[in-house]
C-alpha positions as CSV (number, residue, x, y, z in Angstrom):
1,X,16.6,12.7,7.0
2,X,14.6,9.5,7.7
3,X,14.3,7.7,10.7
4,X,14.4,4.1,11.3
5,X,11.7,2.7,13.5
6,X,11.2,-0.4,15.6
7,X,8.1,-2.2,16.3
8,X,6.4,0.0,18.4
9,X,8.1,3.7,18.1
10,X,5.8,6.4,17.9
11,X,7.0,9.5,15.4
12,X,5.4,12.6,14.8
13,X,5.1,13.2,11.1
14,X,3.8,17.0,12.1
15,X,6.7,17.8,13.9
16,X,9.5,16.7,11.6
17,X,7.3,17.9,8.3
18,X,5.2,21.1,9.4
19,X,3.0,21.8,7.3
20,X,3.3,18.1,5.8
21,X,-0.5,17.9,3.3
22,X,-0.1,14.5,1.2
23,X,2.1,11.4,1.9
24,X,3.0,8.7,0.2
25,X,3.3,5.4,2.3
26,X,5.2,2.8,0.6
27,X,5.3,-1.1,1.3
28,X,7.8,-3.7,0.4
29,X,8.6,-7.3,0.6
30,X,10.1,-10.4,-1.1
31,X,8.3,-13.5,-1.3
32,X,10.0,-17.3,-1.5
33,X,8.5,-18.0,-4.5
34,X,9.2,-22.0,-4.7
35,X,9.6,-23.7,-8.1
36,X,6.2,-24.6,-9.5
37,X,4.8,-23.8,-5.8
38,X,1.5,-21.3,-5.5
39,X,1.6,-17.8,-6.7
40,X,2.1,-15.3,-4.1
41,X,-0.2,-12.3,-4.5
42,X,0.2,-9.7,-0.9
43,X,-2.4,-7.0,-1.1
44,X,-2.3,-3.6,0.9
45,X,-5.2,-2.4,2.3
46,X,-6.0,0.9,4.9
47,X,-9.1,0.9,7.8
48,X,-9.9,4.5,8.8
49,X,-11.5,4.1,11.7
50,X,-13.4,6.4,14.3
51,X,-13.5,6.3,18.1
52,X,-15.5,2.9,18.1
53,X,-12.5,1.2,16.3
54,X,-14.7,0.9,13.2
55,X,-15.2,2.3,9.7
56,X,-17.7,5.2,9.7
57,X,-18.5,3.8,6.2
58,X,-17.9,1.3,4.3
59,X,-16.1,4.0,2.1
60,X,-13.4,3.8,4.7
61,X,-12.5,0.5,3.8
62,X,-9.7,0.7,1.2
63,X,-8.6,-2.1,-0.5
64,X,-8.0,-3.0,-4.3
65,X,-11.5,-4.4,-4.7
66,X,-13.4,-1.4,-4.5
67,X,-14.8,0.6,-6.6
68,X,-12.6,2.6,-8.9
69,X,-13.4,6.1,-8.9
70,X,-10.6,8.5,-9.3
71,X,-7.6,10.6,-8.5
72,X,-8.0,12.3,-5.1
73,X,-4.3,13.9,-5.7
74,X,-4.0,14.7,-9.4
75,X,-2.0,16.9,-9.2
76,X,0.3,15.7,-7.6
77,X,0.4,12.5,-8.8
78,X,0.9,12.2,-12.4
79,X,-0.4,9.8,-14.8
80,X,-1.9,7.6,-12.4
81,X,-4.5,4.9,-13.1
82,X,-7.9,5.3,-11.2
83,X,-7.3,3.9,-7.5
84,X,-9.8,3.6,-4.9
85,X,-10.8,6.3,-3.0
86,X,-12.9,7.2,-0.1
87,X,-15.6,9.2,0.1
88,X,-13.6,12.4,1.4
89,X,-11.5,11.9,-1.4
90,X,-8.3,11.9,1.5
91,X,-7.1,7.8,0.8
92,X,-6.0,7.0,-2.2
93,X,-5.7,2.9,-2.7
94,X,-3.2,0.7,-4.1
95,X,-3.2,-0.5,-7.6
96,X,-2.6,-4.2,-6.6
97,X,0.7,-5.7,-8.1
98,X,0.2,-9.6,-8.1
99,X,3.1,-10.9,-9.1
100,X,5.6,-8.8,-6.3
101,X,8.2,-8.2,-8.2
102,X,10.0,-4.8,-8.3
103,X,13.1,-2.8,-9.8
104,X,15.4,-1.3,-7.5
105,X,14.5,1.2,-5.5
106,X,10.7,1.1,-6.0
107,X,7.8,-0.2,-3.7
108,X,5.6,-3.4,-4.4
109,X,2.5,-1.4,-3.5
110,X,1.6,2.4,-2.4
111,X,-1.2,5.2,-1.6
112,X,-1.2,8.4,-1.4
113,X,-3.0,10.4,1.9
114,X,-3.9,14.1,2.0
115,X,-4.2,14.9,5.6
116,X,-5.6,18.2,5.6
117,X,-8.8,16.1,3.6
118,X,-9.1,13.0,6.3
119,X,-12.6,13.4,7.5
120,X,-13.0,14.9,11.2
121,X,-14.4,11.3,12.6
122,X,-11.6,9.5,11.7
123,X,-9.3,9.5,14.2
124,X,-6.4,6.6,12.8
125,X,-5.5,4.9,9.5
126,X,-4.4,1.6,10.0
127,X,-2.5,0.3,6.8
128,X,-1.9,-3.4,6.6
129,X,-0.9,-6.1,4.4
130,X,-2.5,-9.6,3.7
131,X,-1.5,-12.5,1.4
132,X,-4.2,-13.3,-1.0
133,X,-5.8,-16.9,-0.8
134,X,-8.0,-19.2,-2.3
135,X,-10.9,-19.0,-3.7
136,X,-9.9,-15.1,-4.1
137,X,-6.3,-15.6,-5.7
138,X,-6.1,-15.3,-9.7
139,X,-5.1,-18.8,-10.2
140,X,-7.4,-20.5,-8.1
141,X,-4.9,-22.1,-6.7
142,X,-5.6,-24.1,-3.7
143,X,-2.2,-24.7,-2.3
144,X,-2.3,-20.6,-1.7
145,X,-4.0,-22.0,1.5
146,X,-0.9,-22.6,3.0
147,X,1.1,-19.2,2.6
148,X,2.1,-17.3,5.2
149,X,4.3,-14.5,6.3
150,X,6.9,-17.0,7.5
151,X,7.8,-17.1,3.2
152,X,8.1,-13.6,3.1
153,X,11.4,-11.7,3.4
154,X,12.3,-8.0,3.9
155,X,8.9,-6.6,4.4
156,X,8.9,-2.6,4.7
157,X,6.8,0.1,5.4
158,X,7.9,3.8,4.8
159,X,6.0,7.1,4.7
160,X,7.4,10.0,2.2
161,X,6.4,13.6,2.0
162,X,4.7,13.7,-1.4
163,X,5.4,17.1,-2.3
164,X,9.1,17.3,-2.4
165,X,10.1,13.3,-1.9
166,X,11.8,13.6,0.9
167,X,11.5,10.0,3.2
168,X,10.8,10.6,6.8
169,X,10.8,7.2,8.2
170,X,11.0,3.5,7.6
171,X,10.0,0.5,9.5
172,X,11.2,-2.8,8.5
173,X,9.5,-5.8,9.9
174,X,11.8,-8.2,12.1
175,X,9.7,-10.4,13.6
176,X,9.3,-14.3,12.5
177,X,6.2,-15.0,11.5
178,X,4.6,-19.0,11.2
179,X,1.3,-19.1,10.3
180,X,0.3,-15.4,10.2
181,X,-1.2,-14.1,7.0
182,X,-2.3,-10.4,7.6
183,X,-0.1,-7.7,9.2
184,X,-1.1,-4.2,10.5
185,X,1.9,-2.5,9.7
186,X,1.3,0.6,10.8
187,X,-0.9,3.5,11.7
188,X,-1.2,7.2,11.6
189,X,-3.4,8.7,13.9
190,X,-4.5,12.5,15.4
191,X,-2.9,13.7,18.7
192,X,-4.6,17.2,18.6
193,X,-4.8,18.8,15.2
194,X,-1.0,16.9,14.6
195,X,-0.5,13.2,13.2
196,X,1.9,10.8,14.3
197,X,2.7,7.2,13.3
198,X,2.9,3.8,15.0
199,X,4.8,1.2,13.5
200,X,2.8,-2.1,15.0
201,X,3.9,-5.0,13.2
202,X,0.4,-6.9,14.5
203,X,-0.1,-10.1,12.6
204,X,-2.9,-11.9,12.8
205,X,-4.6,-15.2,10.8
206,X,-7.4,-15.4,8.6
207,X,-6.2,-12.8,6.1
208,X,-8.2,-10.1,4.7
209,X,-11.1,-11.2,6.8
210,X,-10.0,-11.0,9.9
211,X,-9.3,-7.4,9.7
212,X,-12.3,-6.8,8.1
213,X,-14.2,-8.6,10.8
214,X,-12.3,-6.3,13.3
215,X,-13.2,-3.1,11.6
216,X,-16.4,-3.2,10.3
């Protein structure tokens, strides 16, 4: 059974998976791609950050643009592509999908987390979205300066038990947006030797850098 969540509704994931090991945590949305407008390219990135609200390395940071190393969950998941991967080998990145199109029933973008690997210090995963801009966008397409959120329809975050498939919640994204660019939208963190989720919904301007600014 999965739950719907609102902006701000805690869930334990420990409670209504015991024993839950490696999750999947998948993102959706639907751009308003305009005739002959820019391209839009959203990225999803994770921050795994310690008591000090910070990255203990820059490992931690997880984001399309790193380094790609490997497969923290082989076996698991199949024919996969080399993702990026922290040093703990518990995060396993998005492969980024620029154009943001998707068949039925699958996500834009996902990673994979293996709980029982996260490293002691980190005490919450933030996963958030941003819309890629100039100079960084594949196009080089200045107009991307203007994208926002606002354009972007149905945006989703759910979290599935990787081992048998089963969804345990879903948080879709209600609020309107303007000139916001980056969106925390959501976070796992430790109460005790348990984990929970938040959904947060926390947008904020400046894309990719902002966040990075915050957490590093």
């Amino acid at each position: 059974m999965s739950f719907n969540l609102s902006k701000g509704d805690r869930f334990s994931l420990s409670k209504a998976a015991p024993g839950l090991s490696v999750v999947k945590i998948g993102m959706g949305w639907d751009p308003n791609d305009q005739p002959n407008g820019p391209e839009f390219d959203l990225d999803v990135s994770a921050f795994a950050i310690n008591s000090s609200f910070k990255i203990p390395s820059d490992s931690y940071f997880v984001f399309y643009g790193q380094v790609r190393m490997g497969n923290c969950v082989k076996d698991i998941v199949e024919n996969e592509l080399d993702r990026p991967i922290t040093d703990d080998q518990s995060i396993l990145g998005a492969i980024d999908d620029p154009d943001g199109k998707r068949s039925d029933g699958d996500d834009d973008e996902d990673m994979f987390i293996d709980l029982t690997k996260v490293n002691p210090k980190v005490e919450q995963i933030i996963i958030c979205c941003t819309i890629c801009k100039y100079p960084h966008d594949n196009k080089k397409d200045r107009r991307t300066l203007d994208l926002n959120f606002g354009q972007v329809e149905d945006c989703y975050i759910r979290i599935v038990n990787e081992l048998n498939g089963e969804e345990l919640l879903r948080y879709d994204l209600k609020d309107q947006y303007t000139n916001e660019d980056a969106v925390e939208f959501g976070r796992l963190f430790r109460v005790g030797d348990s984990w929970e989720f938040e959904a947060m919904g926390r947008a904020h301007t400046g894309s990719l850098q902002t966040l990075v600014d915050m957490y590093t």
